[in-house]
C-alpha positions as CSV (number, residue, x, y, z in Angstrom):
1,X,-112.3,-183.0,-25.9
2,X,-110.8,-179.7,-27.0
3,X,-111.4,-178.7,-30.7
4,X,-108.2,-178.8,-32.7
5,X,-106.7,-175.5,-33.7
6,X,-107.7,-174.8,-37.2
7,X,-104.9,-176.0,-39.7
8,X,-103.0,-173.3,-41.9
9,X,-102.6,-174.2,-45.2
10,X,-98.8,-174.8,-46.5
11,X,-97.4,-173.7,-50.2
12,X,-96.5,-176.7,-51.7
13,X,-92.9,-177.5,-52.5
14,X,-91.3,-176.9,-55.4
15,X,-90.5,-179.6,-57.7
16,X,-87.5,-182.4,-56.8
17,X,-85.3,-181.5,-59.9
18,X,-82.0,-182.7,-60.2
19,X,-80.5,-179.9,-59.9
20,X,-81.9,-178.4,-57.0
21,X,-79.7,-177.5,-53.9
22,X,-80.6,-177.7,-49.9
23,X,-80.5,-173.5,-50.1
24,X,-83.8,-173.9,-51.9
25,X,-85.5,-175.9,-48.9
26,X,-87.9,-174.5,-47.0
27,X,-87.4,-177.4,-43.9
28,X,-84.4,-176.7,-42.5
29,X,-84.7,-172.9,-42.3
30,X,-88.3,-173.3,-40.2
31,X,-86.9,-175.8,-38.4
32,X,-83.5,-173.4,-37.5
33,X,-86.0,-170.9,-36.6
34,X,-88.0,-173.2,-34.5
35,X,-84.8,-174.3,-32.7
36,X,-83.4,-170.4,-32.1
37,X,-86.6,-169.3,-30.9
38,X,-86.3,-172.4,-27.5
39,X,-82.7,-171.5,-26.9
40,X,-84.1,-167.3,-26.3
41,X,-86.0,-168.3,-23.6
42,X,-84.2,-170.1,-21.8
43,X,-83.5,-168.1,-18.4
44,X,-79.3,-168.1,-18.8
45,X,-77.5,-165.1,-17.9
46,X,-74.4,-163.9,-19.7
47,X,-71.2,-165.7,-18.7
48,X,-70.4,-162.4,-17.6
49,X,-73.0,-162.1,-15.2
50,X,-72.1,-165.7,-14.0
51,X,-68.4,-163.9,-13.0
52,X,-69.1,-161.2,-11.6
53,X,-71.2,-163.3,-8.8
54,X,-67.9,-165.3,-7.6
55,X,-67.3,-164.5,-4.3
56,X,-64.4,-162.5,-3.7
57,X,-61.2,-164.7,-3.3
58,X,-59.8,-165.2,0.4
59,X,-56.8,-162.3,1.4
60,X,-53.4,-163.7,0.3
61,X,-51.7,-164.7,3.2
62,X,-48.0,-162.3,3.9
């Protein structure tokens, strides 16, 4: 079997007070990040790249 990459060790959270707020969470931002960094590469051009490939439309007839 391949050997498991090595693990990195996490801070550990800060305390559940009551009056902590979701801004200090470290979760959702990695997980944001995580999320951003899948929709980069995905190969989509620009919508205006998408436009400017339509065919030219068929002469108007007189």
């Amino acid at each position: 079997p391949a050997p498991q990459p090595a693990l990195v060790p996490q801070p550990a959270p800060p305390p559940n007070d009551a009056d902590s707020h979701d801004e200090l969470v470290p979760a959702p931002v990695i997980a944001s990040q995580t999320v951003i960094r899948r929709l980069a590469g995905l190969p989509v051009p620009p919508r205006s790249v998408i436009i400017e490939r339509l065919p030219p439309p068929p002469p108007r007839p007189r």
